[in-house]
N, C-alpha and C positions, 0 to 999 in steps of 0.2 A: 609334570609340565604345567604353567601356570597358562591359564586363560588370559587375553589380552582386552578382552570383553568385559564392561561390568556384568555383575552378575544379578543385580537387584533392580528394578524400573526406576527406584530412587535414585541409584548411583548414575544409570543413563542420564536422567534427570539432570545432574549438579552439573553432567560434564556440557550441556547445551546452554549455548550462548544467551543470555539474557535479553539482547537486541531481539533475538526470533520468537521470545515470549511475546514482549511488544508488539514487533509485526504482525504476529498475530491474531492478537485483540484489535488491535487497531481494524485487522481486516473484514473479522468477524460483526466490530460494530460499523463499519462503513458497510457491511453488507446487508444486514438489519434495518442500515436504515434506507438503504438502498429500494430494498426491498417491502417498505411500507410505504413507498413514494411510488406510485403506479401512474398515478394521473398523469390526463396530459398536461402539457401547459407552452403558451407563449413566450418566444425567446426573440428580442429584439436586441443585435449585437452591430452596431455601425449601418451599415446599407443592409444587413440582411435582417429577415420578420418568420423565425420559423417555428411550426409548431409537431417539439416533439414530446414521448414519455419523458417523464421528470427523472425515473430513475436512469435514462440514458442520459439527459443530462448530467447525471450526480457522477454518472461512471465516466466518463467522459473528460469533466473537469476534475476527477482525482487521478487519470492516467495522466493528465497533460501535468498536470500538479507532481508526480510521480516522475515525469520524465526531468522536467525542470531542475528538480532537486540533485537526481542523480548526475545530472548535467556538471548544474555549479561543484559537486561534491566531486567530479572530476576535474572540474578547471581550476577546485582549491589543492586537488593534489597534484599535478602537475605545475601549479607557480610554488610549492614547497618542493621539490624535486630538484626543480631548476636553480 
């Protein structure tokens, strides 16, 4: 009876999607650098003056950046659908 399993870490390897390599470097260095940005700092956006950590910032503007993306990347599947 044959295993359905690879059998080598290598083989698991080849069958994982290339996109999840990416993501996850990507995540790794957005956290890095997340994570040597401690300071605080002032944030003046339209009528508001606030002051918070930098890296809440940084994480902040890459979730809202994150949502964005996945937004549009929904509403370009959906007009190719229709």
């Amino acid at each position: 009876m044959e295993d359905s399993q690879p059998s080598s870490a290598a083989e698991r390897l080849k069958k994982i999607d290339p996109k999840y390599f990416g993501g996850v470097i990507s995540l790794v260095v957005l956290l890095l650098f997340v994570f040597q940005n401690t300071e605080k700092t002032q944030v003046e956006f339209l009528w508001f003056d606030i002051a918070m950590p930098l890296f809440l910032l940084l994480v902040l503007t890459s979730v809202l950046a994150s949502l964005i993306a996945l937004l549009l990347q929904r509403l370009s599947r959906k007009r190719r659908s229709s």
